[in-house]
VEXDREN-2710 file (C-alpha; in Angstrom, 1 decimal):
% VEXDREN-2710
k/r/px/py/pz
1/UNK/48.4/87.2/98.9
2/UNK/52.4/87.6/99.3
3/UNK/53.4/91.1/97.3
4/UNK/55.5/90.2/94.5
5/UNK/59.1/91.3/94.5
6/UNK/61.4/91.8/91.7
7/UNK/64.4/90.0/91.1
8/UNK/66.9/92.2/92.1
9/UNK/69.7/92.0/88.6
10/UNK/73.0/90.7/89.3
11/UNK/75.2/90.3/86.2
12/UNK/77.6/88.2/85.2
13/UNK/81.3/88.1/86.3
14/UNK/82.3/91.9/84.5
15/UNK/85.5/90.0/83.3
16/UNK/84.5/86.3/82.5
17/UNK/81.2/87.4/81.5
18/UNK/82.4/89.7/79.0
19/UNK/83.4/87.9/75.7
20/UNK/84.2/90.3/73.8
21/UNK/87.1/91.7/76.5
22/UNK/88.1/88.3/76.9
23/UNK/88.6/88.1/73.3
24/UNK/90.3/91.7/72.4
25/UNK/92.8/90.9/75.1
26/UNK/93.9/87.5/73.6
27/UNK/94.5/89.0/70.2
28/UNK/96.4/91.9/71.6
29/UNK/98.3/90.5/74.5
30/UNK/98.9/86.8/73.0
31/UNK/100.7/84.9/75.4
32/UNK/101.1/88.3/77.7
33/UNK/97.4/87.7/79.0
34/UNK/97.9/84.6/81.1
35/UNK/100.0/87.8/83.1
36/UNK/97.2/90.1/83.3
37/UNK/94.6/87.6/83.9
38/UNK/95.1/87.6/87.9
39/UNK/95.2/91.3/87.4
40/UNK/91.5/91.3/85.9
41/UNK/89.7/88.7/88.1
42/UNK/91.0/90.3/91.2
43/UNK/89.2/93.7/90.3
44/UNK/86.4/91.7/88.9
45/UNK/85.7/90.2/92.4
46/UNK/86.1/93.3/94.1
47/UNK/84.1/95.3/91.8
48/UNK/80.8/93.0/92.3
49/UNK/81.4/92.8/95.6
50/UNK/82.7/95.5/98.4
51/UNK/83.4/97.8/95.4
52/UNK/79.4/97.9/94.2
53/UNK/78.3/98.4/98.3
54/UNK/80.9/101.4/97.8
55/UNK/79.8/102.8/94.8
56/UNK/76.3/102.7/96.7
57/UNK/77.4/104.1/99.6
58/UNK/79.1/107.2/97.8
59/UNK/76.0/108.0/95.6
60/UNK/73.8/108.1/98.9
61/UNK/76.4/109.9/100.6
62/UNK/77.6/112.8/98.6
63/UNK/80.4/115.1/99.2
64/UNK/79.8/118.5/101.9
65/UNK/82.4/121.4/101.7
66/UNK/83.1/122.7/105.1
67/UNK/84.3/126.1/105.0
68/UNK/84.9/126.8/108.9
69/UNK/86.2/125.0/111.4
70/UNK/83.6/125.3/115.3
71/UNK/86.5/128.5/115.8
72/UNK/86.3/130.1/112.7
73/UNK/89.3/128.7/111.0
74/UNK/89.0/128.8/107.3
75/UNK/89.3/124.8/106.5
76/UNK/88.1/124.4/103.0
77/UNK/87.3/120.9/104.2
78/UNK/85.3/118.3/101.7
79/UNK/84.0/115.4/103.9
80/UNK/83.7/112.3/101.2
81/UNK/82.1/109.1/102.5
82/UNK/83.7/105.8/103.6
83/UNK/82.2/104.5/99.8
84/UNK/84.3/107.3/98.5
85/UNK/87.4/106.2/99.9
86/UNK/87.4/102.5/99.3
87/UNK/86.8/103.1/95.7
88/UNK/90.3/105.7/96.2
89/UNK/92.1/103.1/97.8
90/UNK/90.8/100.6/95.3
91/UNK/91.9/102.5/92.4
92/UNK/95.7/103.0/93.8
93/UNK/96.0/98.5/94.9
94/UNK/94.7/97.9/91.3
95/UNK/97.3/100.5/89.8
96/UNK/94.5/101.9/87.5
97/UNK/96.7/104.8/87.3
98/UNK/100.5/103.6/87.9
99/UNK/100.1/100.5/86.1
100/UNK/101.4/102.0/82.5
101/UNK/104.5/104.1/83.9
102/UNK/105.7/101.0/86.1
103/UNK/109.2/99.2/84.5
104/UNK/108.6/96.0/85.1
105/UNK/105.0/96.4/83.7
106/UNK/106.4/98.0/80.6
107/UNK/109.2/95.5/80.6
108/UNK/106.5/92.5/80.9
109/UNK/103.8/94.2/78.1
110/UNK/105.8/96.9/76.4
111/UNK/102.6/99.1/74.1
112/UNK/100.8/96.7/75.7
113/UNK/100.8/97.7/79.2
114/UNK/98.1/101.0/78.0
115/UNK/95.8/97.8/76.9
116/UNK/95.8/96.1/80.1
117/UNK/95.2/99.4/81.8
118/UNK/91.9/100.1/79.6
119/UNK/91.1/96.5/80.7
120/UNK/90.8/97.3/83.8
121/UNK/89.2/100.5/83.7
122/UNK/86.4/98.8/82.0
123/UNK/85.7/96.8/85.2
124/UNK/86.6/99.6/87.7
125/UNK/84.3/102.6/85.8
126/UNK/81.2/102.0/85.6
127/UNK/80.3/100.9/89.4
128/UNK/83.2/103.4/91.1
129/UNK/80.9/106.2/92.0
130/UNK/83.3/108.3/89.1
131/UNK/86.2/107.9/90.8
132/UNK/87.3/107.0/87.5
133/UNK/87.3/111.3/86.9
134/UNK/90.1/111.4/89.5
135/UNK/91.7/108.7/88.1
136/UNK/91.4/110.0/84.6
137/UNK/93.3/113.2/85.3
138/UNK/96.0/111.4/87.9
139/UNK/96.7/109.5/84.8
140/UNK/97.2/113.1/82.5
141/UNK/99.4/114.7/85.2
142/UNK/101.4/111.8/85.6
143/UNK/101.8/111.8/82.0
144/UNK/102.4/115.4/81.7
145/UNK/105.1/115.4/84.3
146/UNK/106.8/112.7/82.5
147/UNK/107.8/115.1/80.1
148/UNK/111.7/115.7/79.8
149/UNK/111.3/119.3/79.8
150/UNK/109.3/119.1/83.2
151/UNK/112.1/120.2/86.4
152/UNK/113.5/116.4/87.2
153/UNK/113.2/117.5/91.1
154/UNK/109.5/118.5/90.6
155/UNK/109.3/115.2/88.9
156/UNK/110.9/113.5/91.3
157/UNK/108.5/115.4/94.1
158/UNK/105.5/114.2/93.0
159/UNK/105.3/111.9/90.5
160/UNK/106.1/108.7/92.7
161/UNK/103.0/109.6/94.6
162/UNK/100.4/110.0/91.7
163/UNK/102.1/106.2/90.8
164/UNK/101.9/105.0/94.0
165/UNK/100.2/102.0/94.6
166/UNK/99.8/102.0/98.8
167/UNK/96.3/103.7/99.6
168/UNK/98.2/105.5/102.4
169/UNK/100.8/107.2/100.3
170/UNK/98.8/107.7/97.1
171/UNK/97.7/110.7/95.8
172/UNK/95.2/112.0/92.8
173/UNK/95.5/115.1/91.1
174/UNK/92.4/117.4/89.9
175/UNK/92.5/119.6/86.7
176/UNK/91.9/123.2/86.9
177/UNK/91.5/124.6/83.6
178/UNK/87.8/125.8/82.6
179/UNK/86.8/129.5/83.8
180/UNK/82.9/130.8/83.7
181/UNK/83.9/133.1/81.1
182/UNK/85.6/131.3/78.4
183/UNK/84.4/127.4/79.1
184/UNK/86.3/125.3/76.4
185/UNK/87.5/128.4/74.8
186/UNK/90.6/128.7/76.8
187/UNK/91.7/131.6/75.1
188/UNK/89.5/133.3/77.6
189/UNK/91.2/132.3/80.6
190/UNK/92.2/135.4/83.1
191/UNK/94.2/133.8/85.5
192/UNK/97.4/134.8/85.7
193/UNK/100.8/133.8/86.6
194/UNK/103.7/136.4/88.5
195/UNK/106.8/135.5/89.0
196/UNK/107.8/136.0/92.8
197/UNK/110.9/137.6/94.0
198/UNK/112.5/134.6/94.8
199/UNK/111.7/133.2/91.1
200/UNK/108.8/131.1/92.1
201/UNK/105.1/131.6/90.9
202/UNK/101.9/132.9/92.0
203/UNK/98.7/132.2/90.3
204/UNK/95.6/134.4/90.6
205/UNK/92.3/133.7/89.0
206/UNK/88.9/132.1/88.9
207/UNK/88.6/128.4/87.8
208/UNK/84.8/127.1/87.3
209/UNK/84.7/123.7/87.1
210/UNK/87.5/121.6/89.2
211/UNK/86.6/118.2/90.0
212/UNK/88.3/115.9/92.1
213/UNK/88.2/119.2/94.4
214/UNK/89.7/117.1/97.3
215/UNK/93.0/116.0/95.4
216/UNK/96.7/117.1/96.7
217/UNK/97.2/118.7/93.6
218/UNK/95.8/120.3/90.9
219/UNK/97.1/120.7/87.2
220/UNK/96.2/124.8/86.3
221/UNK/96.1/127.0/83.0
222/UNK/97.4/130.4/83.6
223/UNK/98.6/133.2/81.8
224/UNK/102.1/133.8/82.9
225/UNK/103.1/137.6/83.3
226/UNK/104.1/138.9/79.8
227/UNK/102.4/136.7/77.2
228/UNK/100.5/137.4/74.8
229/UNK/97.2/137.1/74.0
230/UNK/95.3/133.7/72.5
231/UNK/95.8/129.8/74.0
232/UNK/98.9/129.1/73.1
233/UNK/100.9/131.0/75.3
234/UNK/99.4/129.3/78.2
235/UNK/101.3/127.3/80.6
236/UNK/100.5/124.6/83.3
237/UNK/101.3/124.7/86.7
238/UNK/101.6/121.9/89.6
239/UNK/99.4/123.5/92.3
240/UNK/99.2/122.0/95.7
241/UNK/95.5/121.7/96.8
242/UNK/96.9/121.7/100.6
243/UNK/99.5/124.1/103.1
244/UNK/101.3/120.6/104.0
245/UNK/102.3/120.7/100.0
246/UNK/102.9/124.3/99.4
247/UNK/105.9/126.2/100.2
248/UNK/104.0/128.8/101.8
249/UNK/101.9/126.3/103.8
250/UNK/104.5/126.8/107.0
251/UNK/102.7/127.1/110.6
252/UNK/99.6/126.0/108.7
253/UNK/97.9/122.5/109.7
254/UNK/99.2/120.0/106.8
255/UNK/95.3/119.3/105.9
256/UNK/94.1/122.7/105.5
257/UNK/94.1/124.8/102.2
258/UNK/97.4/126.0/100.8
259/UNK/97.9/129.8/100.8
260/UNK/95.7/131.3/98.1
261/UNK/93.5/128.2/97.5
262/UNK/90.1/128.9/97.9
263/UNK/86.7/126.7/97.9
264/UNK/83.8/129.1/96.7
265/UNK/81.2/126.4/96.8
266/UNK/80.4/122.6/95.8
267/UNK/78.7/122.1/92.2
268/UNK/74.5/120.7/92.4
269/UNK/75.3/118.8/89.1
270/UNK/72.8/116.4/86.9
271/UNK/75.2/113.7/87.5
272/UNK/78.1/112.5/89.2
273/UNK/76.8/113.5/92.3
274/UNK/79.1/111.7/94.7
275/UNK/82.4/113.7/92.7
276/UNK/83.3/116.2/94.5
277/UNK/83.6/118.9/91.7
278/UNK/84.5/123.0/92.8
279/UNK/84.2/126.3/92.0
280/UNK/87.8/127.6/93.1
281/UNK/89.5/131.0/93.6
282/UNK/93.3/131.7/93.5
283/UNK/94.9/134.5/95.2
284/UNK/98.9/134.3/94.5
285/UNK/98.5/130.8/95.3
286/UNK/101.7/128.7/95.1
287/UNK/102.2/126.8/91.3
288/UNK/105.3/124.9/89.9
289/UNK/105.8/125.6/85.8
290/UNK/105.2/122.1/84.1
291/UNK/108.2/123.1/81.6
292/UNK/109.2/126.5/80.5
293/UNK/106.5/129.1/81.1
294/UNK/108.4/131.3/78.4
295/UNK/107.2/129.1/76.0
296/UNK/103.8/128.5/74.6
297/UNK/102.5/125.6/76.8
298/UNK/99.3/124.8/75.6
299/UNK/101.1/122.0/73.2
300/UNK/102.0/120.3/76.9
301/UNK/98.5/120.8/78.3
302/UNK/97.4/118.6/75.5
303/UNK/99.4/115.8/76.9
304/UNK/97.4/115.5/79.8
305/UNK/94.0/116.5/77.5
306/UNK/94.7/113.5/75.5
307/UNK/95.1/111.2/78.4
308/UNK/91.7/112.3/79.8
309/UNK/90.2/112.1/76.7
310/UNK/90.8/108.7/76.3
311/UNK/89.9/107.7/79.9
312/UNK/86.2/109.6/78.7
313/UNK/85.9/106.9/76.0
314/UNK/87.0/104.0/77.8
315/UNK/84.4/105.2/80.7
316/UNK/81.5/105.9/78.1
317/UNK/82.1/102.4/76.6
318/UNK/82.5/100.1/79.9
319/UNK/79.2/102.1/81.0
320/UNK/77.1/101.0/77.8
321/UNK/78.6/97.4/78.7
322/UNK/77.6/97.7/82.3
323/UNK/74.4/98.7/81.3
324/UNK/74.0/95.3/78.9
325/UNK/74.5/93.4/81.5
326/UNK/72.0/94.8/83.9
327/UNK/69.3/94.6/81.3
328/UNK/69.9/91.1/80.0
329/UNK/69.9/89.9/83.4
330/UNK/66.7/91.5/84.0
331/UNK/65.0/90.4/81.0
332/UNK/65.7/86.9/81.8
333/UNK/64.0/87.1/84.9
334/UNK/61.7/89.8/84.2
335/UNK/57.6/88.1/83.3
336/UNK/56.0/89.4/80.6
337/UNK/52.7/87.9/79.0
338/UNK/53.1/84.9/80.2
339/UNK/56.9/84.5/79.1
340/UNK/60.4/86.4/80.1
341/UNK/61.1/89.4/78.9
342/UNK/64.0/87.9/76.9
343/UNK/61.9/85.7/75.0
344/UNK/60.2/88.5/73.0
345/UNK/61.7/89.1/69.8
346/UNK/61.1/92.9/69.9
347/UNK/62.9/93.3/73.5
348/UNK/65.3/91.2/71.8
349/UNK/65.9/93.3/69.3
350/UNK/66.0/96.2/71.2
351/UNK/69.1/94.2/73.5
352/UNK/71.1/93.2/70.4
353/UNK/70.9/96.7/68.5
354/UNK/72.6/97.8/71.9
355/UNK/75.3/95.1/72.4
356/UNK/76.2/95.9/68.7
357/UNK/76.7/99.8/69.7
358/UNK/78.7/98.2/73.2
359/UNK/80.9/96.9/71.3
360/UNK/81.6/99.1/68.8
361/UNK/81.8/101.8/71.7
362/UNK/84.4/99.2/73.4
363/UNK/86.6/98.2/70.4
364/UNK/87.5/102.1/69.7
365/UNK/87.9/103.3/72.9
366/UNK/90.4/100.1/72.9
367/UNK/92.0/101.1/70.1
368/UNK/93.1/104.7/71.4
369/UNK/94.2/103.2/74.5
370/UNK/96.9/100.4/72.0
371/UNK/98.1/103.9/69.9
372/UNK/98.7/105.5/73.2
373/UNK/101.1/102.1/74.4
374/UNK/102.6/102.8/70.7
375/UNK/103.5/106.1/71.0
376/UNK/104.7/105.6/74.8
377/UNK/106.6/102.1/74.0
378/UNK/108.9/103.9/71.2
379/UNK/109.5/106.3/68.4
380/UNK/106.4/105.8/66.8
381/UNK/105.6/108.3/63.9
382/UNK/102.6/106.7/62.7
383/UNK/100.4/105.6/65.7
384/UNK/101.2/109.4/67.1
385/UNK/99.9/110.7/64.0
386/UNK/96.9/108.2/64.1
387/UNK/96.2/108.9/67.7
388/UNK/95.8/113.1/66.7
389/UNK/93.0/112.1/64.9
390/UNK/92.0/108.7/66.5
391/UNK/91.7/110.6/70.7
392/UNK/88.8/113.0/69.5
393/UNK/87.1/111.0/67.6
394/UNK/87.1/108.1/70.1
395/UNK/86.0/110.5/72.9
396/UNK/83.2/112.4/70.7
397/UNK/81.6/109.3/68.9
398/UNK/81.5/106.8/72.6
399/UNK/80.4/110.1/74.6
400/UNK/76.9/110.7/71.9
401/UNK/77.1/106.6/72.1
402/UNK/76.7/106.1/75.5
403/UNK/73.9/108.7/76.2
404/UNK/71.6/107.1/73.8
405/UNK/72.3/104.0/75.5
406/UNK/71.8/104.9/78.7
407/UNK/68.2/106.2/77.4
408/UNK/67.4/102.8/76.2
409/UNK/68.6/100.9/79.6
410/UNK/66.7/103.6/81.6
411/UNK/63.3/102.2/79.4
412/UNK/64.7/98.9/79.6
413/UNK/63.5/98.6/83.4
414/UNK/60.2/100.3/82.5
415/UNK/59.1/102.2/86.1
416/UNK/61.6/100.7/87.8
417/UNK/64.2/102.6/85.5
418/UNK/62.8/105.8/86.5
419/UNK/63.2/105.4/90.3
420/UNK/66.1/106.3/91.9
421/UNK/66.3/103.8/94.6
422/UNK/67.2/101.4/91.8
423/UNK/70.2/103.1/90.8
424/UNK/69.0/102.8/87.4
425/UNK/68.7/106.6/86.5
426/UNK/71.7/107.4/87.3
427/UNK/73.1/105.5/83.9
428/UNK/71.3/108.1/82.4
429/UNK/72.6/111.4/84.6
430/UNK/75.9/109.9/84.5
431/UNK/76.6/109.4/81.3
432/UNK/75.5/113.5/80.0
433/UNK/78.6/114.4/81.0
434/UNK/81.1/112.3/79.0
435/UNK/79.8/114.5/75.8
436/UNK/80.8/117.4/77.5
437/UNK/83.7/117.1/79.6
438/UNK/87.3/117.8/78.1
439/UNK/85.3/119.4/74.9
440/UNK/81.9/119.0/73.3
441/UNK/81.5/117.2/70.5
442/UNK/82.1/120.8/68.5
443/UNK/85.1/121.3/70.1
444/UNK/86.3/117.8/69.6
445/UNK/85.2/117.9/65.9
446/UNK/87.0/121.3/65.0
447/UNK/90.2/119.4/66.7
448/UNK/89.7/116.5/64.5
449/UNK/89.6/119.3/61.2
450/UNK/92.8/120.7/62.8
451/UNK/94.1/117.2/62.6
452/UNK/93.4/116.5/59.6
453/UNK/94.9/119.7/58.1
454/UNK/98.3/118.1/59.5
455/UNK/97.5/115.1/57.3
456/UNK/96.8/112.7/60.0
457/UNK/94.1/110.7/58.2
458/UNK/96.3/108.3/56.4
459/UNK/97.1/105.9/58.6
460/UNK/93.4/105.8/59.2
461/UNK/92.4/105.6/55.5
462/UNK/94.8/103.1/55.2
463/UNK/93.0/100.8/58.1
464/UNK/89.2/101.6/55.7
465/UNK/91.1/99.7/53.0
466/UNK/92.2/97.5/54.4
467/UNK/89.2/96.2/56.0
468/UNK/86.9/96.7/53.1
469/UNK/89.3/94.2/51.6
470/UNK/89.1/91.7/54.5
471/UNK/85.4/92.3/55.0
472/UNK/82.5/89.8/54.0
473/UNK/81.0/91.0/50.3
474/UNK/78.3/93.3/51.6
475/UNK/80.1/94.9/54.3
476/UNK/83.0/95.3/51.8
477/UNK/81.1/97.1/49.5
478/UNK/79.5/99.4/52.1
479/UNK/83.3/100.0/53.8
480/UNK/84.7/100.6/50.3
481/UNK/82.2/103.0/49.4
482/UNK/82.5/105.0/52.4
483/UNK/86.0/104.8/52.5
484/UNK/85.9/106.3/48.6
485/UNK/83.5/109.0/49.7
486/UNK/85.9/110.2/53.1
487/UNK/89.3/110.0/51.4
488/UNK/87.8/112.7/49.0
489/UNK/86.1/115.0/52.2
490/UNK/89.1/114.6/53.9
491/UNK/91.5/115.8/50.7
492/UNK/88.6/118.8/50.4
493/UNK/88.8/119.7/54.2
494/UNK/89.3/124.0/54.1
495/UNK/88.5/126.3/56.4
496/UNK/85.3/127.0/55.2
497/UNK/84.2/122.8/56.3
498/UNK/83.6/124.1/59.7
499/UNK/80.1/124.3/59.6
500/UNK/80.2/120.1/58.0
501/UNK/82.8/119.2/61.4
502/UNK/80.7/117.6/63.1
503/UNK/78.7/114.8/60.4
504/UNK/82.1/114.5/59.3
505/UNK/84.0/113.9/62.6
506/UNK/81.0/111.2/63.4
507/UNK/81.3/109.8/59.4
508/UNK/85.0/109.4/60.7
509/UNK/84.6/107.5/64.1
510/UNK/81.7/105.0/62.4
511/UNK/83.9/104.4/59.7
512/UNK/86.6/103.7/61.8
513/UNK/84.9/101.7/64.4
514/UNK/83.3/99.4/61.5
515/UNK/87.2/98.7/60.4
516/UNK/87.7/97.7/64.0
517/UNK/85.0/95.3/64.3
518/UNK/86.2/93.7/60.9
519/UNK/89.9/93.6/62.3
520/UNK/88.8/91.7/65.4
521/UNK/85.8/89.6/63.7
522/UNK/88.7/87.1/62.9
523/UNK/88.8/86.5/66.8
524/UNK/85.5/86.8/67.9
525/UNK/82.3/85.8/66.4
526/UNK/80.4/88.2/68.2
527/UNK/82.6/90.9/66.8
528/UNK/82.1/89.8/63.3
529/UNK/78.6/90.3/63.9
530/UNK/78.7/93.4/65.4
531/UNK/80.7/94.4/62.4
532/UNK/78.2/93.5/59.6
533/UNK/74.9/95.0/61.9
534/UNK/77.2/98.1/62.5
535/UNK/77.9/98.8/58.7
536/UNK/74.0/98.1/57.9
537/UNK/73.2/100.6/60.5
538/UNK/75.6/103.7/60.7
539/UNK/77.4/103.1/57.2
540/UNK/74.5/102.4/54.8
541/UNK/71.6/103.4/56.9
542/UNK/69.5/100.3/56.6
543/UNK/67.3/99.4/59.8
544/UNK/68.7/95.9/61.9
545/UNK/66.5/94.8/64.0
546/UNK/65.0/91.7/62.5
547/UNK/68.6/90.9/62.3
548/UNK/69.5/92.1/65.9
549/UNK/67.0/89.4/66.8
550/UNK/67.9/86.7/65.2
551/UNK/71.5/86.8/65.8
552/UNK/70.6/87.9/69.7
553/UNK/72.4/84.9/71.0
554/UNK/75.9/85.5/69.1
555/UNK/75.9/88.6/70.2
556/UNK/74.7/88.5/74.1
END
């Protein structure tokens, strides 16, 4: 008897098979997406091709720090793997980073241009070994030196390398903030910035948690000499990861560590195992002032913050979609009692219930990434306002999303989900981390209170409304209700809600994702089913999956 072997899953196109992408960009873009269509099929090829065998090849093949060269040279050296660098050189043809600060890009889709960009980070994330972290926070430096107050020859310096879209000039940057003391309470943070004779700085301190630990440059918190106490008096600094960057690199081999820059070790982490992520140590190492270190820079920091948050998001959401199309393409080929897998009603269920929460994950990650265009396309009061509120919720609500997704998918395979030579588990290790990097969802929920306290809710209430009006009769009812119910929280919110931030932060994001859904429903029937099954289940708590079932095939 020949063993049986299991049809290995191979999903769909991740552009053309994705309806719902196809759809969003058509109503957002009009006419603009025959432009970005080239764009999108070219990374769609790539990722299930050479892009998946280097996403393989990275996770089997994880990053090794080498601290001394055979003669006892400090090197600081992390060896990636060849997987590791096509998905680099990948990231910089596609322009996953550059593509929103390019001219002619801007010229061409204007606030549309950050669309196009979460397009294609929702083909490039899930299957890029996470070298959609590195591309996350090249995106928030590039964004943070874009700042007018940032020195136009530091600018100048770097900047046109972080956008760079030639994998031999390109460059990522790493972020250097969290210390083992403090963790996301940065007024903790020790390190400390002197001001050199010559006017430069020097930056001395511990940093925990720095991934992309191979980058040329690194975005740090410090405390410059003379501030106060607290978080807001802290400042970023460019600092250059090697002595071919730093200014006190001379005599030094350009490829090993700048002055001061130190690799303790390599972090053994649940997931994202082929990242190469640092515990680092500072010693007067070299650092450029992003802006005025005289004045409070955490305000600046949060340029960058915002960037990454949203890059969190769009990675939780494109995993959960990845992850759909895995297990629908294993259920049609998987046999079960006689039948595939698909064909039972229950596994049916189970398969819409999660393409309803993929594309409610998708549709507000999307929707940070078009305020972002706003705000960056033009004097835009009211998406900036929206966005305050809008970038922490989007982050917190896709991060506890995608984690119980990645749980179902993992049972989804049955024993094969639980075996690492599938690549299965790591869906689940993987996706633990987007609740917890750039802010828990505690810390993201007492910035949404914050926000809120600078009224940034109305724009947001005003989006309820309007889709409870536009909304089908039940929906409406349920949307209008909640709507009611949040508009007088919100006008209620005190110091003394802290304890409530969290329910209230996640009534916030379900509300606003159902108001989504509606707003797109007029494009996309499977959106204006996700919308009703969305509102049934996280707006008026009712159970969906007799209807999950029978609507299975307008919404997969």
């Amino acid at each position: 008897m020949d063993r049986y072997v299991q049809h290995v899953p191979a999903p769909a196109d991740p552009y053309e098979g994705d309806p719902l992408l196809v759809a969003w960009l058509a109503r957002h873009l009009g006419p603009g997406l025959d432009a970005a269509r080239p764009r999108l099929s070219a990374l769609a090829a790539e990722v299930a091709g050479p892009l998946r065998a280097a996403h393989a090849d990275a996770e089997a093949h994880p990053p090794r720090l080498v601290r001394y060269d055979p003669w006892g040279a400090r090197v600081d050296r992390v060896e990636t793997s060849a997987g590791w660098a096509a998905q680099r050189d990948a990231a910089a043809r596609h322009a996953l980073v550059a593509l929103p600060y390019l001219p002619q890009v801007r010229a061409q889709w204007g606030a549309g241009a950050r669309i196009v960009q979460h397009a294609l980070l929702h083909l490039y994330g899930p299957e890029s070994a996470t070298f959609s972290c590195p591309v996350a926070m090249s995106d928030g430096a590039a964004a943070l030196l874009s700042r007018p107050e940032v020195d136009p020859a530091l600018r100048a310096a770097w900047l046109p390398r972080l956008l760079s879209t030639d994998p031999a000039t390109a460059i990522t940057s790493g972020q250097w903030m969290t210390e083992a003391q403090g963790g996301s309470d940065l007024s903790g943070t020790t390190t400390v910035a002197i001001r050199a004779g010559d006017g430069s700085w020097r930056l001395t301190g511990e940093k925990w948690f720095c991934s992309a630990a191979d980058s040329a440059l690194a975005v740090a918190l410090a405390r410059p000499e003379g501030a106060g106490g607290g978080s807001r008096v802290l400042a970023p600094f460019l600092v250059p990861r090697y002595a071919g960057d730093s200014p006190l690199g001379g005599g030094l081999d350009a490829a090993a560590p700048a002055p001061g820059v130190r690799l303790h070790r390599l972090k053994d982490k649940l997931g994202t195992r082929a990242l190469p992520t640092a515990e680092i140590g500072l010693r007067q190492a070299y650092g450029w002032p992003l802006g005025d270190p005289a004045q409070p820079g955490l305000g600046r920091a949060m340029t960058l913050v915002v960037v990454t948050r949203l890059h969190n998001a769009a990675a939780a959401a494109a995993g959960m979609r990845r992850g759909l199309a895995y297990a629908l393409d294993y259920a049609r080929a998987r046999t079960v009692a006689g039948g595939t897998l698909i064909d039972s009603a229950l596994h049916r269920a189970t398969l819409g219930a999660l393409a309803v929460d993929a594309a409610a994950a998708f549709v507000l990650a999307g929707h940070a990434f078009a305020l972002l265009g706003r705000v960056e396309n033009g004097d835009d009061p009211d998406a900036a306002a929206e966005l305050r509120v809008v970038a922490p919720l989007a982050k917190l609500a896709t991060g506890r999303l995608a984690v119980a997704a990645a749980a179902e998918y993992v049972e989804c395979f049955g024993g094969a989900g639980y075996v690492e030579e599938t690549g299965v588990p790591r869906l689940l290790r993987d996706a633990q981390v987007l609740p917890i990097w750039e802010g828990t969802t505690n810390v993201l929920a007492l910035d949404v209170l914050r926000a809120v306290g600078k009224d940034g809710t109305a724009s947001l209430l005003d989006r309820l409304g309007n889709a409870a009006a536009a909304a089908e009769p039940q929906s409406a009812d349920v949307l209008a209700g909640v709507t009611q119910r949040l508009r007088a929280d919100l006008a209620a919110v005190t110091g003394a809600a802290v304890a409530g931030a969290r329910s209230l932060a996640l009534r916030m994001a379900y509300a606003l994702t159902a108001a989504l859904l509606v707003e797109q429903a007029g494009a996309d029937e499977r959106s204006a089913v996700a919308a009703r099954l969305w509102i049934q289940r996280r707006l008026a708590g009712a159970e969906i999956d007799v209807a999950a079932a029978r609507d299975f095939g307008r919404l997969c």
